[in-house]
C-alpha positions as CSV (number, residue, x, y, z in Angstrom):
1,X,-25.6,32.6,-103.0
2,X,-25.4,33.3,-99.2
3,X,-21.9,34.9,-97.7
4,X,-19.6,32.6,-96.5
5,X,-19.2,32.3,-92.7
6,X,-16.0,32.4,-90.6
7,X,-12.8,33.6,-91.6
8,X,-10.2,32.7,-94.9
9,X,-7.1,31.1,-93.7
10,X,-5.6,34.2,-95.0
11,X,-7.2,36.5,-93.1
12,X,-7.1,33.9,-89.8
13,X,-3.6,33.5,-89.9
14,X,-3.1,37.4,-90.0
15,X,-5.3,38.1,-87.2
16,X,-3.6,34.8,-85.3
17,X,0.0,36.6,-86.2
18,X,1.2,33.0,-87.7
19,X,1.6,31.7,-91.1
20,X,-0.9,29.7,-93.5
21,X,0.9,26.9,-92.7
22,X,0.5,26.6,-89.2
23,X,-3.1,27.4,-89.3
24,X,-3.6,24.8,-91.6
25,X,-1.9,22.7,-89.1
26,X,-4.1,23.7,-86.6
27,X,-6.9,23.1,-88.6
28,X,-6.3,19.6,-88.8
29,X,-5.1,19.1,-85.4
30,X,-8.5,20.2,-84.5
31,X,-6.9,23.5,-82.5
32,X,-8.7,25.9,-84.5
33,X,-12.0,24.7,-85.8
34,X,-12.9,25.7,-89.5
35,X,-15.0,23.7,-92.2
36,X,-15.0,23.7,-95.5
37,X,-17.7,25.8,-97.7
38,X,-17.7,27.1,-101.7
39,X,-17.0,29.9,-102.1
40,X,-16.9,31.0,-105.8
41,X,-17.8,27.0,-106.8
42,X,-14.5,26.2,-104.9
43,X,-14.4,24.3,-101.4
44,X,-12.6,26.5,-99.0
45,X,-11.7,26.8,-95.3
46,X,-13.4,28.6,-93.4
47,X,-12.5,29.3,-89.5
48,X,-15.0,30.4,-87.4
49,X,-14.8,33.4,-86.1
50,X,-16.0,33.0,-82.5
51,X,-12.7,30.5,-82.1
52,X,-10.4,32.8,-83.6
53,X,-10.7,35.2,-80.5
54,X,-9.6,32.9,-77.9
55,X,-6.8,31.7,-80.0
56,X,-6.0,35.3,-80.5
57,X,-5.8,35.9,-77.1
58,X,-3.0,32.7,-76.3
59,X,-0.8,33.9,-78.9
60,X,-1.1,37.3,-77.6
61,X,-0.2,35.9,-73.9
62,X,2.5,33.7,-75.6
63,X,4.2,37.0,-77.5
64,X,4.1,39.0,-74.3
65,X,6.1,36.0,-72.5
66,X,8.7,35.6,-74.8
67,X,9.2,39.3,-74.8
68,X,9.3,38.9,-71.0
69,X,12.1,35.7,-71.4
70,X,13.8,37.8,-74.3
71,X,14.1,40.5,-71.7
72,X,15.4,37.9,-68.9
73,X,17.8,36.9,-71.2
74,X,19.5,39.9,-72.0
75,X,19.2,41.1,-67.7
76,X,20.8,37.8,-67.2
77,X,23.4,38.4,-70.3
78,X,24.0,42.0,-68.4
79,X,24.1,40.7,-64.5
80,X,26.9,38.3,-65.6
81,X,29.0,40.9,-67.4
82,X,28.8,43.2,-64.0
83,X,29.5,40.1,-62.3
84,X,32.4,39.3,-64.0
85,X,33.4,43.4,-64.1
86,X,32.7,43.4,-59.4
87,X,35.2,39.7,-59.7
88,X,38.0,41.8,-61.3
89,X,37.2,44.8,-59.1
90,X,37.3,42.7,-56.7
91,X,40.9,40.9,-57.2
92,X,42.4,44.0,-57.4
93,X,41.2,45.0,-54.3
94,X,42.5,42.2,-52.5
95,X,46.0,42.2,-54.1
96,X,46.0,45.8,-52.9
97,X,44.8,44.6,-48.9
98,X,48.0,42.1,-49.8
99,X,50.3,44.9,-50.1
100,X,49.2,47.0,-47.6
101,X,49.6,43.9,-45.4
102,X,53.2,44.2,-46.4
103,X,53.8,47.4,-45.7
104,X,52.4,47.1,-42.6
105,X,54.6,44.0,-41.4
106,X,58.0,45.9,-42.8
107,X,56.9,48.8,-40.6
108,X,56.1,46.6,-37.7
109,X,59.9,45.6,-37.8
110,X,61.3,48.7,-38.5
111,X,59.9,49.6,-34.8
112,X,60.9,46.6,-33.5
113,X,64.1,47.0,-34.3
114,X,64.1,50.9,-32.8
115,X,66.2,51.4,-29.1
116,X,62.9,51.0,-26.4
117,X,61.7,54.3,-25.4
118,X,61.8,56.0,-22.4
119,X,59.5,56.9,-20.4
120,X,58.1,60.5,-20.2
121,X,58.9,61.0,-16.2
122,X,62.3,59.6,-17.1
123,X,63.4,62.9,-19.2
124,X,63.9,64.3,-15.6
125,X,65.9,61.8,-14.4
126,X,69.2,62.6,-16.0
């Protein structure tokens, strides 16, 4: 009996990082191509190996950009928390400016209110 050719959706589906499900599913979606040969007097899929690779490489690509939007995520989750932290920083800074402001305008009439004064050639001029 010659050896069987291509892959066990077992041993597919490991290599492709999915379950035996989905290649199944991609089986008869016509994604991966496979056909069926006995193996042990039993009809079995078989995928061929030479597709495998390229499929192999996709879900590769597809893990390494949903690490990349996982990590987006959690930068974006982070940028709004100092966001919100540089708001708060921020209010307080501005209700301090508002009390200095204040200050400055009760000074301002305390001065106002002080006797003009002379000038420094009128010290002589008694």
């Amino acid at each position: 009996m010659p050896d069987p050719k291509g892959l066990p959706i077992d041993r597919a589906a490991e290599i492709l990082g999915k379950s035996r499900k989905t290649v199944l599913r991609w089986i008869q979606s016509g994604k991966l191509p496979a056909h069926k040969e006995a193996v042990d007097g039993r009809k079995q899929w078989r995928v061929d190996v030479d597709d495998v690779q390229p499929i192999e490489q996709d879900v590769t690509k597809t893990s390494a950009l949903k690490d990349l939007l996982a990590e987006k995520d959690r930068r974006i989750v982070d940028l709004l928390a100092e966001i919100s932290t540089l708001k708060t920083e921020l209010a307080d800074i501005n209700e301090r400016l508002r009390e200095a402001h204040i200050l400055i305008g009760q000074q301002e009439g305390k001065l106002k209110a002080l006797p003009p004064a002379r000038k420094w050639w009128q010290f002589w001029m008694r």
